[in-house]
C-alpha positions as CSV (number, residue, x, y, z in Angstrom):
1,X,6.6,-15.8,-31.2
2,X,7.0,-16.2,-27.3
3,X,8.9,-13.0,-25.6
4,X,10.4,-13.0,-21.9
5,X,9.9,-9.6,-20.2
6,X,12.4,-8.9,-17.4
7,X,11.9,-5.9,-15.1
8,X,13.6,-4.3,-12.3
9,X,13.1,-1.4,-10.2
10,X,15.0,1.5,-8.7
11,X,12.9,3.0,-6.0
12,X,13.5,6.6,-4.6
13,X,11.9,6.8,-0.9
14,X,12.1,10.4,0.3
15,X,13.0,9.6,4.1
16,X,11.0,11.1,6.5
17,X,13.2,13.2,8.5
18,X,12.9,17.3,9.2
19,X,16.1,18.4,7.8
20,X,18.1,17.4,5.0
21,X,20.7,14.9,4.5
22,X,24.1,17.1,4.8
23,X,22.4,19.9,6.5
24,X,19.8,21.7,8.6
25,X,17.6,22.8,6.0
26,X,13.5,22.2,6.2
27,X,12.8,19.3,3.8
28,X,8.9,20.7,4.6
29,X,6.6,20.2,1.1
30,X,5.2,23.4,-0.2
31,X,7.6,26.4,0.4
32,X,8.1,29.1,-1.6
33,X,10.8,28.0,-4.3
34,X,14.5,28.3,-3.3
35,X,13.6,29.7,0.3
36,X,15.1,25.9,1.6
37,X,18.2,25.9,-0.5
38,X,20.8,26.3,1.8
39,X,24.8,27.0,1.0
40,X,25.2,23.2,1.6
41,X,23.0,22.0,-0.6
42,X,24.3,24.3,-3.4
43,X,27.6,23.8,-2.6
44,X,28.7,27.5,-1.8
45,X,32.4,27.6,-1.8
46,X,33.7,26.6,1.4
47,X,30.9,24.9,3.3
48,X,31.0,21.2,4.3
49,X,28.4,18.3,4.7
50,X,27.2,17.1,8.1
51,X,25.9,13.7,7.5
52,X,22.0,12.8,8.7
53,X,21.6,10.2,11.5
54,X,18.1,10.1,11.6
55,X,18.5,9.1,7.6
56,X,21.0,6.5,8.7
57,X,18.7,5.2,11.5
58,X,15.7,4.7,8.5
59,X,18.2,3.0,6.0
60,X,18.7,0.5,8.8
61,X,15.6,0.3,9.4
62,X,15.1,-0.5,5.6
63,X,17.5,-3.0,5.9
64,X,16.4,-4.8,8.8
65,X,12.9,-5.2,7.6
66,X,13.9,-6.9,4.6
67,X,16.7,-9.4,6.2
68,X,19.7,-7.6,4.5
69,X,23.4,-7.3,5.8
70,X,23.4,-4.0,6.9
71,X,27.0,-2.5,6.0
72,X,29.4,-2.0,9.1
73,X,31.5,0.3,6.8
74,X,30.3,2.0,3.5
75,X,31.4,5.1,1.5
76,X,29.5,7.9,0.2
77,X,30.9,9.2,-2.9
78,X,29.9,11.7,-5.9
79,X,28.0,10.9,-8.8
80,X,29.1,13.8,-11.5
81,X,26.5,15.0,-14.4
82,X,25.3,18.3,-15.6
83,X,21.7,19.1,-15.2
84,X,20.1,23.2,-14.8
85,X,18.6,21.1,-11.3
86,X,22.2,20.3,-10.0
87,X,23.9,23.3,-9.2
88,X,27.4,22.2,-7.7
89,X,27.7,19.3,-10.5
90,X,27.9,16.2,-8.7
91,X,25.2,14.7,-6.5
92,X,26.9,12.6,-3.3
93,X,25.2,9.0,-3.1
94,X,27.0,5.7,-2.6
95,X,28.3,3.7,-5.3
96,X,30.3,0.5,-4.6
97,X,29.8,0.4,-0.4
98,X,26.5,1.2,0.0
99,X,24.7,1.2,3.1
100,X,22.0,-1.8,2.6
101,X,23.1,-4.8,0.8
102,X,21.2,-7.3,-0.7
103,X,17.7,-8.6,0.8
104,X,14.2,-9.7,-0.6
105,X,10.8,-8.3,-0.6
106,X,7.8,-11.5,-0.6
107,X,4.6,-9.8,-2.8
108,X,1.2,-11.5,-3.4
109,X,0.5,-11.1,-7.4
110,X,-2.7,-10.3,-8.3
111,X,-3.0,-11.1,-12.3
112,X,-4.3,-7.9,-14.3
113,X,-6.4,-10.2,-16.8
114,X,-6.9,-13.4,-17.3
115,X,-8.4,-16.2,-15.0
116,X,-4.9,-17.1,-13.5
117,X,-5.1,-17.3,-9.6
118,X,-3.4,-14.8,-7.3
119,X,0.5,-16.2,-6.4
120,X,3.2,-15.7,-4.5
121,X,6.6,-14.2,-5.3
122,X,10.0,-13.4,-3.9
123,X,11.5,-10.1,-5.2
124,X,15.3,-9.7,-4.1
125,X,16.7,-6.3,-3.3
126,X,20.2,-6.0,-4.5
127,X,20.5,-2.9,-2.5
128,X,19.6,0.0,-1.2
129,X,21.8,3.3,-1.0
130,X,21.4,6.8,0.8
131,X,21.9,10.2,-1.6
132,X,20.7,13.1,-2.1
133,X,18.1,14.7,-4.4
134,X,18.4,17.1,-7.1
135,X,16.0,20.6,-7.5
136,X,12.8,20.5,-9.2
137,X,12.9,22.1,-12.9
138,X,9.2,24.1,-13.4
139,X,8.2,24.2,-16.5
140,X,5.7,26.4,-18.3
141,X,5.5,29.3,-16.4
142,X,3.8,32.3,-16.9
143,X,6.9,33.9,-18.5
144,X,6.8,31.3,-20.8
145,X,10.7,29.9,-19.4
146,X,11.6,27.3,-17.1
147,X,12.4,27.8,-13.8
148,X,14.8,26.3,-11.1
149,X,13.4,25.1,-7.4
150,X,16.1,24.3,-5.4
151,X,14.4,23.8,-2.0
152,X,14.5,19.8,-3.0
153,X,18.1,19.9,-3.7
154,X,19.5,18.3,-0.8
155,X,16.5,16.0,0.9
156,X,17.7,12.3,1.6
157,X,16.6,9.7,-0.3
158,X,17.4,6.0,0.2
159,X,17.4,4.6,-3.4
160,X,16.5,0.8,-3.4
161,X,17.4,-1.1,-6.5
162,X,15.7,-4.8,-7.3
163,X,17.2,-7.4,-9.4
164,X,15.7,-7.5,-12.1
165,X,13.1,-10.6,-11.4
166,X,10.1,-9.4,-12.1
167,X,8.5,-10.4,-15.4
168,X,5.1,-8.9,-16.0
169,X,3.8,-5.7,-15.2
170,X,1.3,-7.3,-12.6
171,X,4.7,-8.5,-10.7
172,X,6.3,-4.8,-10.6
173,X,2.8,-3.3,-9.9
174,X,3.1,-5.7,-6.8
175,X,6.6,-5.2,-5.7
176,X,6.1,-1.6,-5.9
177,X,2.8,-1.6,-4.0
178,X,4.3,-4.3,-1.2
179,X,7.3,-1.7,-1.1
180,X,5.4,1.5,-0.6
181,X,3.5,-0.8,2.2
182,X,6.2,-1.3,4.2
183,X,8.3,1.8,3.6
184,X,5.6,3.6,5.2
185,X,4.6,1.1,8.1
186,X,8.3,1.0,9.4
187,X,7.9,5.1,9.6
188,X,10.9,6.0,7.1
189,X,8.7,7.6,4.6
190,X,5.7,9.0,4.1
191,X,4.6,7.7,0.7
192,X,3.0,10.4,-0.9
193,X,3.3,10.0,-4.6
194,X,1.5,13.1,-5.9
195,X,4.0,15.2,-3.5
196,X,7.1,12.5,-5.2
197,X,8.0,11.3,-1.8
198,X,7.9,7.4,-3.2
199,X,9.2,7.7,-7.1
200,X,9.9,4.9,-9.2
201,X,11.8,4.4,-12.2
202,X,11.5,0.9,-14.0
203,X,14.2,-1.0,-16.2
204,X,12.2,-3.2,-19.1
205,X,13.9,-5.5,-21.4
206,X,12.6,-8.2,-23.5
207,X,14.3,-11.3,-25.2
208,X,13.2,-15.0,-26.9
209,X,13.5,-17.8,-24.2
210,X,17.3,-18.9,-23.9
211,X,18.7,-15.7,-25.3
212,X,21.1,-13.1,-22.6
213,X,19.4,-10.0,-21.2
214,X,18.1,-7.9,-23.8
215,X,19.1,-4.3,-23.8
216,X,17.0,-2.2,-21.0
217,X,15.3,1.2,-21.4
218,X,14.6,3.1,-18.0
219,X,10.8,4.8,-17.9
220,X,11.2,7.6,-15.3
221,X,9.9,9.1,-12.4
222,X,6.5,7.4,-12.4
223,X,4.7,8.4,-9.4
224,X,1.2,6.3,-9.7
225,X,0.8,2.2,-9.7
226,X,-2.1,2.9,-12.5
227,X,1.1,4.7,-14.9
228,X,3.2,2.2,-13.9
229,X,1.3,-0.7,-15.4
230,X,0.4,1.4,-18.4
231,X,3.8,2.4,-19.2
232,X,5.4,-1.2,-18.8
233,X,2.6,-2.4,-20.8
234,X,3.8,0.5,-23.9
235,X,7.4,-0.2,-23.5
236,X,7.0,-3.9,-24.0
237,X,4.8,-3.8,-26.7
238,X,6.9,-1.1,-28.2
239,X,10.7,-2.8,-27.6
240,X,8.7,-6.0,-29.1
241,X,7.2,-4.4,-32.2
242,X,10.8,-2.5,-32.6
243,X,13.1,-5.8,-33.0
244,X,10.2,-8.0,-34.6
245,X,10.3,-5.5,-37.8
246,X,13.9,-5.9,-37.7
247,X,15.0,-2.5,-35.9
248,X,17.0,-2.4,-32.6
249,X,16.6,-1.5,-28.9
250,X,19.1,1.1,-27.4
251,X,19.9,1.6,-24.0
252,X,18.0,5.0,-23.1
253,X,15.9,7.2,-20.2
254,X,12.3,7.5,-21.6
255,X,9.5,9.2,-20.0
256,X,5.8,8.1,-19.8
257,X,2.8,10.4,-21.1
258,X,-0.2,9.2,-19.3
259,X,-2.2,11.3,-21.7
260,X,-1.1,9.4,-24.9
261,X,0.0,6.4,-22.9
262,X,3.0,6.0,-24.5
263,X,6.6,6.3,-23.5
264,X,9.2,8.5,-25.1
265,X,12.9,8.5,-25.3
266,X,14.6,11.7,-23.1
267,X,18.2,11.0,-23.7
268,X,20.3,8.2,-24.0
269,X,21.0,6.0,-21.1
270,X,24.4,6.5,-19.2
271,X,26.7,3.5,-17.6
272,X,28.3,4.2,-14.2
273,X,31.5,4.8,-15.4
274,X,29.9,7.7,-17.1
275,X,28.9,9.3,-13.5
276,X,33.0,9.1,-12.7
277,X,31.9,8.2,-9.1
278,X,34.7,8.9,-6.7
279,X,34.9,9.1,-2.6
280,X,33.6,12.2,-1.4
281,X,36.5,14.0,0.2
282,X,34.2,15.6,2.2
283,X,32.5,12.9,4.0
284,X,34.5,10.7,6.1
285,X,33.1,6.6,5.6
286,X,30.1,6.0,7.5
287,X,30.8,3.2,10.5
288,X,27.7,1.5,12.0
289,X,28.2,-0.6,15.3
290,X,26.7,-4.0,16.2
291,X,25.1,-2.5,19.0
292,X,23.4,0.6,16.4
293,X,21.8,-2.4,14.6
294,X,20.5,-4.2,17.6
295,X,19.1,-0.6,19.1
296,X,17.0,0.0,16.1
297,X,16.2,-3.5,15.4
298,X,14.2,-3.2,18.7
299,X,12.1,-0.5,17.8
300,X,10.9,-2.0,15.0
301,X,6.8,-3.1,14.3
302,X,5.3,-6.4,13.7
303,X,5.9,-6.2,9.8
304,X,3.3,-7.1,7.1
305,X,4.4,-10.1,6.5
306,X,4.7,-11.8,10.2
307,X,1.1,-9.9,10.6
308,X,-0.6,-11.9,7.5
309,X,0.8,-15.2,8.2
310,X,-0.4,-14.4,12.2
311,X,-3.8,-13.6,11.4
312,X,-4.0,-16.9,9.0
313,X,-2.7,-18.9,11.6
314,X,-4.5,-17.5,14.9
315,X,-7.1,-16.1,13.8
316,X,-7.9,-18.3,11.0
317,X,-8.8,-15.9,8.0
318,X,-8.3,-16.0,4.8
319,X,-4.5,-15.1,3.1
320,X,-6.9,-12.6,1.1
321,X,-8.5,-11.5,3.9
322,X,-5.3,-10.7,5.7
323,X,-3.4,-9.3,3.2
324,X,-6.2,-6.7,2.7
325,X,-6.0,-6.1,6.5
326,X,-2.0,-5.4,6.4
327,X,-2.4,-3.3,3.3
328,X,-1.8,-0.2,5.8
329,X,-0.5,-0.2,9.3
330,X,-3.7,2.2,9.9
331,X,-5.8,-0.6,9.0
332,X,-3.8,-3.5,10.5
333,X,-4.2,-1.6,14.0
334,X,-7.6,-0.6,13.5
335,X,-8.7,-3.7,12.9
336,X,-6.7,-5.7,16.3
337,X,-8.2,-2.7,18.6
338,X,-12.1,-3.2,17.1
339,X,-11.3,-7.3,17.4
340,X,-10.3,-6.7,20.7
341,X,-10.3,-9.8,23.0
342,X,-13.0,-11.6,20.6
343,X,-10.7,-13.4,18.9
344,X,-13.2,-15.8,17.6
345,X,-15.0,-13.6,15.8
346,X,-11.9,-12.4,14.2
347,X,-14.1,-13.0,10.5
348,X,-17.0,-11.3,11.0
349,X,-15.0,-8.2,12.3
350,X,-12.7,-8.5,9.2
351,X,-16.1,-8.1,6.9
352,X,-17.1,-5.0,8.4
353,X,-13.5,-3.4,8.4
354,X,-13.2,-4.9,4.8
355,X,-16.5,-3.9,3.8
356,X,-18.4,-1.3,5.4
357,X,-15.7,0.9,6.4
358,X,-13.2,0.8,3.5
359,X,-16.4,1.2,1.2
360,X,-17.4,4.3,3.3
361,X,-13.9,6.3,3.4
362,X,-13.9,5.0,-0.1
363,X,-17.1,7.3,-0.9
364,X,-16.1,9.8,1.7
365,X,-12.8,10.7,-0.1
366,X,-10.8,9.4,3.0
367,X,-8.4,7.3,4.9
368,X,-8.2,5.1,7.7
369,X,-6.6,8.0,9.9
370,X,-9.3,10.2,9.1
371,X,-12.1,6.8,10.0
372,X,-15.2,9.1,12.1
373,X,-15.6,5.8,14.0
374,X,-13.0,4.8,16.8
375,X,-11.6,0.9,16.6
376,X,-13.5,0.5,20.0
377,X,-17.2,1.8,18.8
378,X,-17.0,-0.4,16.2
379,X,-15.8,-3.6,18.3
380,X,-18.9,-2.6,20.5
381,X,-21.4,-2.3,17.7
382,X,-20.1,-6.0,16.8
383,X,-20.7,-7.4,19.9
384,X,-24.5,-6.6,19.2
385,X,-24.5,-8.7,16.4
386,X,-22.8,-11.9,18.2
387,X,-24.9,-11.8,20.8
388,X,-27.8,-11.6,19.0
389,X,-29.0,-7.8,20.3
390,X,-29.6,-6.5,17.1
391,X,-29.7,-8.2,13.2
392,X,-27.3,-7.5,10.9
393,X,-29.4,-5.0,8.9
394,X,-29.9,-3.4,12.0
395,X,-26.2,-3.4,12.0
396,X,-25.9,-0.9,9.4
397,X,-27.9,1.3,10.7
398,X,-26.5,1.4,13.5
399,X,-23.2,1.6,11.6
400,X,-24.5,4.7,9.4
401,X,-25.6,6.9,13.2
402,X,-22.2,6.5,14.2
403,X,-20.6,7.5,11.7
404,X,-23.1,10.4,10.5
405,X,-23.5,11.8,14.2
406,X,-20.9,9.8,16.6
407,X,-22.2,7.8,20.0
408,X,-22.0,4.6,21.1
409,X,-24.0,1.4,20.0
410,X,-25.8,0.9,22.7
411,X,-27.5,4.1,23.0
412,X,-28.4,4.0,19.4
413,X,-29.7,0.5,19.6
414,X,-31.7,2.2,22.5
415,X,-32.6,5.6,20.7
416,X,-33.8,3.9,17.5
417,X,-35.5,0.6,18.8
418,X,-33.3,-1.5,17.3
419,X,-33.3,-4.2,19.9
420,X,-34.1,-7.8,18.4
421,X,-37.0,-9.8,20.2
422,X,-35.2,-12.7,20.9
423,X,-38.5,-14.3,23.3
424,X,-38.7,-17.4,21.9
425,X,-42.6,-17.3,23.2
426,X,-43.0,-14.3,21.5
427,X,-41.8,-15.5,18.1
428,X,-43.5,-18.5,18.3
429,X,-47.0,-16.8,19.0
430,X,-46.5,-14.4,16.1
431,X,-45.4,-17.7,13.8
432,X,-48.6,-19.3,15.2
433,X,-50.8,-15.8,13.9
434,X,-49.3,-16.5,10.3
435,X,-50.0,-20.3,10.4
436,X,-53.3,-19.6,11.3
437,X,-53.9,-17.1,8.5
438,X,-52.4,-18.7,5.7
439,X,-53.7,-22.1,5.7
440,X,-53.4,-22.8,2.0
441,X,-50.2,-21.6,2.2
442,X,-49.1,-23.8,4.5
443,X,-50.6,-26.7,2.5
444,X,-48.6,-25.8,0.2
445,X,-45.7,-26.2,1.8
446,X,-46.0,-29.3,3.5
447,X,-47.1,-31.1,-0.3
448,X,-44.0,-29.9,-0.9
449,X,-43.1,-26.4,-2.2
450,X,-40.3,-25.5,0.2
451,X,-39.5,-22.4,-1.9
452,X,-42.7,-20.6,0.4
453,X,-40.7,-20.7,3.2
454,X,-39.5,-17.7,2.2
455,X,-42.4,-16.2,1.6
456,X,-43.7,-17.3,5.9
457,X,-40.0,-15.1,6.5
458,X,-40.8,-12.2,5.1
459,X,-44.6,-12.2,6.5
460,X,-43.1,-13.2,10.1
461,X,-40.5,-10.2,9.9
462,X,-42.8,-7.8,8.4
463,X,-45.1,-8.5,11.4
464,X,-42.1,-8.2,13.7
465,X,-41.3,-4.7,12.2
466,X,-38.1,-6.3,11.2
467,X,-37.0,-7.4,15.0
468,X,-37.4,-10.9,15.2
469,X,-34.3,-12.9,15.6
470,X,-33.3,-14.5,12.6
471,X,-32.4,-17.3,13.7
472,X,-34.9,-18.4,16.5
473,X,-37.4,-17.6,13.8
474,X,-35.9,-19.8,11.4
475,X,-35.8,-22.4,13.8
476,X,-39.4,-22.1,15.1
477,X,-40.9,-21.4,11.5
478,X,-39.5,-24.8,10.4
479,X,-40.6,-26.7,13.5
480,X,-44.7,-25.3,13.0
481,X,-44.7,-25.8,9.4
482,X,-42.8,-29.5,9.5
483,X,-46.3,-29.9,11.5
């Protein structure tokens, strides 16, 4: 029997500012527990909320980067439930006005089985709200009881919340990878999962073609892509199994176990009228100006997409190759400072940023931040290669000196000898030593067996001590042999 799986997400992005969103408190990671909850955050009697601008300014800046009407006018209000995390009782977030309304997100889906061919997809974002987070409860400790962390309590998040048009777990793997992307290269969020900067909770349903919405269950709080697709994967399989031996979904909050890999109801799911959401009398409505928008619409990057679809079109690389590129901004710049003016050789500079230097900071344990080679010393090492200085295996040595000791190309070119003879008179008397001493090889050739060329290669580089240009042998070696 044919199912339909519909997803959507709800996103919490911790923004990146230094205090929290009502008040001055640190929002730094790692304190001691509850030595950043401030009487705000808590809720003391008789203390009032100071909104945030710098967690306004990174909402917009959300907004803008995904073409969404950016609210002139929107109300915060609070959002009442008991939890041992949520000391005063309510947590204020926006409800009906929120800040961001709707906009899109474009991913490139890459299938997690099968032969089907990466595609493209459109992902819109029905909105995007700022609030405030709960504690932390800490479980398990040594007293054998749970504790209470309130230093999180407080820290603003700006909640963004897809329709629900995703329909594989390749697609929300996508969306939340192309969203963690950009969150981070428009600056208004670090993206640290492990440290639950960038959380994700996902809504999966299933139903038979042509039947309404089938009812959702929400997996929380899942702070890794690889979980992500493992849990949607359970959930479906499980919400499939449930109504195909004739049992029935209900509407709940389930957790994820990545050691069992399965998911697990936590309670049932609430409605918003169950929140009793009403205006914070506190807060007064939040007014942005025209002229707000327009001042941080001008600070804002190149984005990801406009990048890929520039480095296609100018530089003429692959959409693989330049969706790679723009998976970080690190990378993005990196790669436009080691092109440099050399804009035709936008390819072969791609390869080595693709290849070489991912795989190393891959085996190194590192990122591009943390690269031991500058953008320039690799442009300059590259520039050896086009113009024929050294070969490409003497590339990667080069390559492995800089980023072993440091230094430029050129003086380890120098300091190891690397230099390619590119004489053609030299080459062609070295061809002409070979020649001479293989006679019945060469027979051979000419009667036919071009699979020895190879073989008059590896003798001419070997005698070169691996120098000779490529090339001008190639072309010289064919020339003697054609006789």
């Amino acid at each position: 029997m044919q199912w339909e799986i519909v997803i959507g997400l709800e996103v919490h992005t911790q923004l990146s500012t230094n205090t929290k969103i009502f008040s001055g408190a640190s929002t730094a990671f790692g304190a001691e527990p509850n030595t950043q909850a401030d009487a705000v955050s808590i809720a003391l009697p008789g203390v009032l909320p100071v909104l945030n601008k710098g967690a306004v300014e990174r909402a917009i800046r959300f907004g803008l980067a995904t073409g969404a009407r950016i609210a002139q006018r929107s109300v915060f209000a609070r959002k009442n439930y008991f939890y041992p995390d949520l000391p005063k009782g309510y947590q204020i977030s926006q409800f009906d006005l929120p800040v961001v309304g709707q906009g899109a997100l474009t991913i490139q889906v890459e299938p997690l089985s099968g032969n089907a061919k990466p595609y493209e997809k459109t992902v819109r974002i029905t909105r995007a709200h700022l609030e405030e987070d709960a504690g932390k409860s800490v479980h398990g400790n040594s007293q054998g009881v749970t504790g209470i962390d309130l230093n999180r309590a407080g820290t603003p998040l700006l909640e963004i919340v897809s329709e629900p048009d995703m329909c594989s777990a390749a697609e929300a793997v996508a969306y939340a990878k192309a969203l963690h992307t950009l969150v981070r290269w428009i600056g208004i969020c670090d993206g640290n999962m492990q440290e639950g900067s960038f959380r994700c909770d996902v809504n999966v349903s299933v139903r038979r073609p042509g039947e309404p919405l089938g009812t959702r269950r929400e997996i929380k709080n899942l702070n890794s892509f690889k979980f992500m697709q493992q849990a949607i994967d359970y959930e479906v399989q499980w919400q499939i199994d449930t109504i195909e031996n004739g049992g029935k979904v209900h509407q709940a909050t389930v957790l994820f176990n990545p050691d069992t890999g399965e998911t697990r109801a936590m309670r049932s799911k609430e409605d918003a009228h169950d929140y009793r959401y009403f205006p914070d009398p506190d807060l007064l409505p939040l007014e942005i100006s025209s002229d707000w928008i327009e001042q941080v619409r001008s600070t804002l990057p190149e984005l990801p997409q406009a990048k890929q679809t520039r480095y296609v079109n100018d530089f003429g690389l692959s959409a693989y190759d330049a969706s790679i590129l723009t998976a970080s901004r690190e990378m993005a710049d990196f790669f436009e400072a080691a092109l440099g003016d050399a804009k035709g050789q936008a390819k072969i500079c791609a390869n080595w940023v693709i290849g070489e230097v991912s795989a190393q900071l891959n085996r190194d344990g590192k990122d591009m931040s943390q690269c031991p080679i500058s953008a320039q010393q690799l442009g300059g090492m590259i520039m050896r290669v086009i113009d024929g200085t050294i070969s490409n295996s003497g590339a990667k040595e080069v390559f492995r000196a800089m980023w072993a000791e440091g230094g430029e190309a050129d003086a380890i070119i120098e300091a190891k000898g690397l230099k390619q003879v590119s004489d053609s008179g030299a080459i062609e008397a070295l061809v002409d030593e070979i020649i001479a001493a293989n006679a019945d090889k060469v027979a051979e050739y000419r009667s036919g067996k071009d699979k020895l060329f190879g073989f008059f290669v590896g003798l001419a580089m070997k005698a070169s001590k691996g120098k000779a240009n490529p090339a001008q042998l190639n072309d010289i070696l064919k020339k003697k042999l054609a006789g």
